[in-house]
C-alpha positions in Angstrom: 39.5 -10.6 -35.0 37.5 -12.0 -32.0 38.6 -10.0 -28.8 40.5 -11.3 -26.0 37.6 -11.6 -23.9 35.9 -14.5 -26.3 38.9 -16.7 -26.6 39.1 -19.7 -24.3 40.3 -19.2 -20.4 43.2 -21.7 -21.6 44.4 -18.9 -24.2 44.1 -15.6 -22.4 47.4 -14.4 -21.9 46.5 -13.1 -18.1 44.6 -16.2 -17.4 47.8 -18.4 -19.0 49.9 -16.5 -17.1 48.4 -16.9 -14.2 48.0 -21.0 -14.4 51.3 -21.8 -16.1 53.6 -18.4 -14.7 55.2 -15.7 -16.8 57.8 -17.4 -18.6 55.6 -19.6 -20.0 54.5 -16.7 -22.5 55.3 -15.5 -25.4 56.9 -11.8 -26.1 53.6 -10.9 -27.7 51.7 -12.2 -24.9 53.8 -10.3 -22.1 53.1 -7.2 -24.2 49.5 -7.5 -24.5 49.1 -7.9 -20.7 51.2 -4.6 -20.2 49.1 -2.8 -23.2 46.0 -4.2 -21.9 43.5 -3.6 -24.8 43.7 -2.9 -28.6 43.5 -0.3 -30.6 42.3 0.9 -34.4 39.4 -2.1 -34.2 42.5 -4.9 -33.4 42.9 -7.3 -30.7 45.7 -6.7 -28.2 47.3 -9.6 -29.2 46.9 -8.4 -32.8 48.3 -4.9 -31.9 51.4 -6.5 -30.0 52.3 -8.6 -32.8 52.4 -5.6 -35.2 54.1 -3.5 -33.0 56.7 -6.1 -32.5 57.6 -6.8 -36.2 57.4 -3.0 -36.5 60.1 -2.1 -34.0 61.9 -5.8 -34.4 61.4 -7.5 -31.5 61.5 -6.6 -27.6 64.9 -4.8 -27.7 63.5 -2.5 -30.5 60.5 -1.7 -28.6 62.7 -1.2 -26.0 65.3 1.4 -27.8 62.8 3.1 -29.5 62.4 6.7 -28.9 59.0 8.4 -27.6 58.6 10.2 -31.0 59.3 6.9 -32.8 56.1 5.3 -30.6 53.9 7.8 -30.8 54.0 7.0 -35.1 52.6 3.8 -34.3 48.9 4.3 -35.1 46.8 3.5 -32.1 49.7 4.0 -29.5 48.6 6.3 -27.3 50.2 8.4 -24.3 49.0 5.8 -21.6 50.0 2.6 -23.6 53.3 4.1 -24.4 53.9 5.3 -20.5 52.9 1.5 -20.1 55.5 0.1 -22.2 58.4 2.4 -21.0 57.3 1.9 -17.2 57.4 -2.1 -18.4 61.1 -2.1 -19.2 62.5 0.1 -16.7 60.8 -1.8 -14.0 62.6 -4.8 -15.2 66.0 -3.0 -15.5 66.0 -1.8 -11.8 65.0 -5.2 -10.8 68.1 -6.4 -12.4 69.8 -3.5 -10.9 68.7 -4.7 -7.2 69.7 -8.5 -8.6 73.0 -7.2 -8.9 73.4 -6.0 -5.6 73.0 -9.4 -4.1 75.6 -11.2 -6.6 79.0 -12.4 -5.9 80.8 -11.4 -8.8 83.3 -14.0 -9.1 82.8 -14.6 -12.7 82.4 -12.8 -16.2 79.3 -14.2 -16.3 77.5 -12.9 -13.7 78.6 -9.4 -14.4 77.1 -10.0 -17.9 73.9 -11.7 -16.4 73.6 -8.5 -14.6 74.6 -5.4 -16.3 73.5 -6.9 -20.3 69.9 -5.4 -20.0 71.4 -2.1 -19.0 74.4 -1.7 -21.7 73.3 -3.9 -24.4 72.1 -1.9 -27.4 73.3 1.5 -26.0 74.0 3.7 -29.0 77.1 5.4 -26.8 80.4 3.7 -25.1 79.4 3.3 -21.1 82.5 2.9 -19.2 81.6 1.7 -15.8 83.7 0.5 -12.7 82.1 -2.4 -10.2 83.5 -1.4 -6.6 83.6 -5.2 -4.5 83.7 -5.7 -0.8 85.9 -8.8 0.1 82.8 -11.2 -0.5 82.7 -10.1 -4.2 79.7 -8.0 -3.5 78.5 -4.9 -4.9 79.4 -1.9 -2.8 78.8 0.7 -5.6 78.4 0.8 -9.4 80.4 4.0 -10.8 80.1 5.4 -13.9 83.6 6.5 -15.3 82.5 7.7 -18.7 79.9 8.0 -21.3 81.4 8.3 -25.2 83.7 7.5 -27.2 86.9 5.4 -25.0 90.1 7.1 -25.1 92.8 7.7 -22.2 92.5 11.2 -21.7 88.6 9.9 -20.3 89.5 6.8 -18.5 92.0 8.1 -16.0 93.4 6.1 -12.8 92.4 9.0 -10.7 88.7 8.7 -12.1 88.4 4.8 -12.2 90.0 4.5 -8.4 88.8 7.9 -7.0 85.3 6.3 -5.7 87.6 2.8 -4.9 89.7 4.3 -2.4 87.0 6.5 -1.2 84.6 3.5 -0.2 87.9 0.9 0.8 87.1 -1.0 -1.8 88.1 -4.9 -2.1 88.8 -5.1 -5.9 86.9 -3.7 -8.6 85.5 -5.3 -12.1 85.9 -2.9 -15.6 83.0 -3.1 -17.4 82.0 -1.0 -20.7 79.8 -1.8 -23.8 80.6 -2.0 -27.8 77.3 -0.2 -29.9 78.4 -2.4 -32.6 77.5 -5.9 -30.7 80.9 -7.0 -30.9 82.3 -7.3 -27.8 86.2 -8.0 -29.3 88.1 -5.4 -27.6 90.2 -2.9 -30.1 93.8 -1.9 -29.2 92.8 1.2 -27.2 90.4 -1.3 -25.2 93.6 -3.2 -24.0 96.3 -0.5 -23.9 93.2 1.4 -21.6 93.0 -2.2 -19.6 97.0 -2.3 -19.0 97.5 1.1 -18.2 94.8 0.4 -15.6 96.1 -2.8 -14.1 99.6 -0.6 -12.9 97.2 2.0 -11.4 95.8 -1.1 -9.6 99.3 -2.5 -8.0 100.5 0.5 -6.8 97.1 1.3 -5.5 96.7 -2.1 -4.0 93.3 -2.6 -5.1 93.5 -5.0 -7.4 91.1 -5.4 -11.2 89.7 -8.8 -11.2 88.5 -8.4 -14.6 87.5 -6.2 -17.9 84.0 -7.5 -19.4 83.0 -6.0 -23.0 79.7 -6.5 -23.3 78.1 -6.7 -27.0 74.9 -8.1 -28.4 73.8 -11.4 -26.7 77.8 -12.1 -26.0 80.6 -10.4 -23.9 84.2 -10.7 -23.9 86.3 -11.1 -20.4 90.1 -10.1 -20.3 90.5 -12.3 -17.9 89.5 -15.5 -19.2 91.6 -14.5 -22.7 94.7 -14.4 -20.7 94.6 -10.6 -21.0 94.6 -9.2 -17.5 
């Protein structure tokens, strides 16, 4: 395979990129700009392409462990630094994204908070704390595992709430399966919540599960 440098201006990913903007790319493309050259006599292009079907697309890439990389023949320290930097730059972009948003559907808290808890091997239970505007005061982490009740307390969902006078807060937490359905304990959890919130004063505008590529809202199934 010719390298990169041979093929036409019109077909070189950083020269495309360049004329026609990023999203005009494909995933293979993006990855060869962020690997930058090839490796074991292959193109870059060529060495994206195999490490995507390797790993099964971007979210693979993106889950797999260091060890898991470094059995990719050719993928070196700097290329897998490159690839890890890669995704976790976009993430905290999205993360700053987030803090501009008025949260006033289920959405936008899935627009915002899918690249970080989508495909997460463990339950992330996290609370959204909202000024009047619907904007992001603080993100909180509740819990991380399994959901049960003894976890996801009133005290520790509204602890940080009260403490930074808090508007209203969104529920958010992921399903490692992909389905986002909640199970009974999701909405027993959600109810016992919701009291918390009345006496309290500070009210839950909504629980979003968030699964692969979809998310469920309790609010907009009449649940909350």
């Amino acid at each position: 395979m010719s390298s990169v440098r041979e093929w036409p201006e019109t077909e070189r990913p950083r020269e495309r990129l360049i004329k026609y903007g990023a999203e005009a790319l494909s995933d293979a493309q993006l990855l060869a700009i962020v690997l930058r050259t090839g490796s074991n006599g292959k193109s870059v292009m060529d060495t994206a392409i195999e490490l995507l079907q390797n790993f099964g697309g971007l979210r693979g890439l993106e889950e797999a462990s260091i060890a898991e990389l470094k059995k990719f023949k050719g993928l070196g320290t700097a290329k897998i630094a490159q690839i890890r930097a890669s995704f976790e730059l976009g993430k905290r972009a999205l993360s700053q994204k987030a803090n501009q948003q008025v949260f006033s559907s289920a959405s936008t808290v899935y627009d915002c908070f899918f690249p970080k808890l989508e495909g997460l091997k463990k339950e992330v239970f996290i609370t959204l704390l909202l000024d009047t505007k619907l904007k992001l005061i603080k993100e909180v982490k509740v819990s991380e595992g399994t959901l049960n009740q003894s976890l996801i307390h009133p005290r520790e969902v509204f602890k940080e709430a009260v403490k930074e006078s808090a508007y209203a807060v969104i529920l958010v937490h992921n399903h490692p399966s992909g389905d986002p359905s909640p199970s009974e304990q999701d909405i027993e959890i959600t109810k016992k919540l919701k009291k918390a919130s009345e006496i309290l004063e500070i009210p839950i505008l909504d629980h979003v599960i968030i699964g692969r590529e979809r998310y469920f809202s309790m609010k907009e199934k009449g649940i909350l």
